[in-house]
C-alpha positions as CSV (number, residue, x, y, z in Angstrom):
1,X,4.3,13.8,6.7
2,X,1.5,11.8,8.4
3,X,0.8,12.9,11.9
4,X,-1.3,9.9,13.6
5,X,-2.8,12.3,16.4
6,X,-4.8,13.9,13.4
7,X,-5.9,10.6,11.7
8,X,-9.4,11.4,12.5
9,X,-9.3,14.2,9.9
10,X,-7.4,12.6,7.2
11,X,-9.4,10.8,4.2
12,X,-8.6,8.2,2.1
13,X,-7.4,9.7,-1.7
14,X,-4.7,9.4,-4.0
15,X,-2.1,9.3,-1.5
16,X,-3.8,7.0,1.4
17,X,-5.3,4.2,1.9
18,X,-6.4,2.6,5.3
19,X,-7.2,-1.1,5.6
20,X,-9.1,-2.2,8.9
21,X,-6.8,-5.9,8.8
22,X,-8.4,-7.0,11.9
23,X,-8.7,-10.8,10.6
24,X,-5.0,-10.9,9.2
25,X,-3.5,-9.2,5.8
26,X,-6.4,-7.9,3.0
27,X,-5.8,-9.0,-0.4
28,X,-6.6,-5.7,-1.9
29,X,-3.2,-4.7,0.1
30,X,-1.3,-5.7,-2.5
31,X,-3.3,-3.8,-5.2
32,X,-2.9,-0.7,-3.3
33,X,1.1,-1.3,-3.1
34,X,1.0,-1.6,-7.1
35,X,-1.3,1.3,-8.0
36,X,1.2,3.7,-5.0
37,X,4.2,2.7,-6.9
38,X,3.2,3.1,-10.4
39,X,1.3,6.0,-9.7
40,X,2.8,9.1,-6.7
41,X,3.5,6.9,-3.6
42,X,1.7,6.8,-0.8
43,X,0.9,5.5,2.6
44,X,-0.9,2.7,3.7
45,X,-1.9,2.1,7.1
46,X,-3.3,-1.6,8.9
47,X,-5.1,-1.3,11.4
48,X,-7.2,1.6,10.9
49,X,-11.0,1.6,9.5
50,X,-12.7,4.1,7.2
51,X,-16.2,4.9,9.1
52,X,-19.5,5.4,6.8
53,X,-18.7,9.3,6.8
54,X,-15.1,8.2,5.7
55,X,-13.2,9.6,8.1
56,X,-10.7,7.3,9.6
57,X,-10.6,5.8,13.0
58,X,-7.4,3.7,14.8
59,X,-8.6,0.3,15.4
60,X,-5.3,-1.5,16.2
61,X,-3.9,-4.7,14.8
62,X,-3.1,-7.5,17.7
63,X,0.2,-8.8,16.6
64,X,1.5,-5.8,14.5
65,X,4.8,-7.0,14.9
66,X,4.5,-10.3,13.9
67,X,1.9,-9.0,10.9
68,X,5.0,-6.6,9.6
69,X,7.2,-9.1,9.7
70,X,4.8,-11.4,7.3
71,X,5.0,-8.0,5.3
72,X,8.4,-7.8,5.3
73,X,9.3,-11.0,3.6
74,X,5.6,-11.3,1.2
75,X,7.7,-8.0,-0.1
76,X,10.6,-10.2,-1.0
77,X,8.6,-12.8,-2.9
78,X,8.7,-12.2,-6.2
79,X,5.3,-14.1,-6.7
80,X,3.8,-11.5,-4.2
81,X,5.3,-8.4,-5.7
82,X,7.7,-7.6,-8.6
83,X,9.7,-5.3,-6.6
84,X,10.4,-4.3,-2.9
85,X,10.5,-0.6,-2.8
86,X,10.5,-0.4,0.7
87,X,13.8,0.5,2.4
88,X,13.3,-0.5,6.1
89,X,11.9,3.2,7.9
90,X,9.1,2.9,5.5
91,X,7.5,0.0,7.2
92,X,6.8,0.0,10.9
93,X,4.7,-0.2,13.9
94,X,3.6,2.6,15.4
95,X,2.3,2.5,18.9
96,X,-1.1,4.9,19.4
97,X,-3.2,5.5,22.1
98,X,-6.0,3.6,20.7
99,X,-3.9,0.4,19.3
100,X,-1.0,-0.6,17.4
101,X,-0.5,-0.1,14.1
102,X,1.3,-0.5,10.6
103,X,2.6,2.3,8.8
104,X,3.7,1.7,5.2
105,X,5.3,4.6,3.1
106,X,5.5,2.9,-0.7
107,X,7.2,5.6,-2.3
108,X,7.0,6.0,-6.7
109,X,8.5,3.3,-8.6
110,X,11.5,4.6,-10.5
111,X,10.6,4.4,-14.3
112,X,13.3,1.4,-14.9
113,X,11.3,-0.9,-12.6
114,X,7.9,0.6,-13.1
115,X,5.1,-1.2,-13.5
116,X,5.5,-2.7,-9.8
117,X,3.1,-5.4,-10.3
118,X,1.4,-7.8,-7.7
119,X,0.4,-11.9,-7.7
120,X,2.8,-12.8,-10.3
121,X,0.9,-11.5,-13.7
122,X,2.9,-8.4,-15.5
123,X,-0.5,-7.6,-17.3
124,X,-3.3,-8.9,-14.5
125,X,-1.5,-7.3,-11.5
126,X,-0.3,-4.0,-12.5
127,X,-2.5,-0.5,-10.6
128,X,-2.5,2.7,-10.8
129,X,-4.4,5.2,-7.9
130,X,-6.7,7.4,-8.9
131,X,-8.4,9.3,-6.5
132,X,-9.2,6.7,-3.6
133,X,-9.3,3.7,-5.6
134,X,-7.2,1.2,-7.3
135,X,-7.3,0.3,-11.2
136,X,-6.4,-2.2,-12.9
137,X,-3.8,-1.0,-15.3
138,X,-4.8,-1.6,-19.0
139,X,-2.3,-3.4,-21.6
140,X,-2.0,-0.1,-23.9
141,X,-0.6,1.5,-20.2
142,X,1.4,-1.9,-19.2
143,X,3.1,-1.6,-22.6
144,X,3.6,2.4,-22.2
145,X,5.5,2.0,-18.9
146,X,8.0,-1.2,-20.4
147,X,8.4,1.3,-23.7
148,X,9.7,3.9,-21.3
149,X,12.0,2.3,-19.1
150,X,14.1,1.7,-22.3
């Protein structure tokens, strides 16, 4: 479990991502979604920067609330993203002593709905994580995860 008092020590990997968000929702939000779901999960967090030594620092978000609401129904779109994994604890504002912001636990795709892809395109939106990046998945994998739902 992520403890917010210790952000300062966490890194960005295969399991987190932070995303400054400052000027509104980041497109490669929606990247990172895809790649946590097809790959082990993971959190991603709004509102917080990675500083040039890459550890993370809370900046806050200004209208959290009104930013995880947007969230909330972008998740329901299926032009946004194929699926909404999220059940609702797994996205919420959390109140800090340096700012509000958005915690989003995207947990692993079951196999029947994996790939989770993003913006529409089955074979131009679909991630995976590795390490603290985001992939593009290739067609070979695309077809390997459709295969194995079956």
């Amino acid at each position: 479990m992520l403890d917010i008092t210790k952000i300062g020590t966490y890194r960005e990997n295969n399991r987190l991502e932070a995303k400054l968000a400052t000027g509104g929702l980041p497109e490669s939000l929606w990247e990172t979604y895809s790649a946590f779901a097809n790959t082990y999960g993971g959190v991603i967090l709004l509102g917080v920067e990675e500083l040039p030594d890459k550890s993370l620092r809370i900046q806050g978000l200004l209208d959290a609330e009104e930013m995880a609401a947007r969230l909330r129904a972008m998740l329901d779109d299926p032009s946004v993203a194929s699926e909404n994994l999220l059940s609702p604890g797994q996205l919420r504002v959390v109140d800090t002593n340096s700012g509000r912001i958005i915690v989003m636990e995207v947990p692993r795709a079951e196999q029947r709905l994996r790939p989770v892809y993003v913006g529409g395109g089955l074979y131009t939106g679909s991630y995976r994580r590795c390490g603290d990046g985001d992939y593009r998945l290739t067609r070979a994998e695309v077809d390997a995860m459709l295969a194995a739902r079956r």
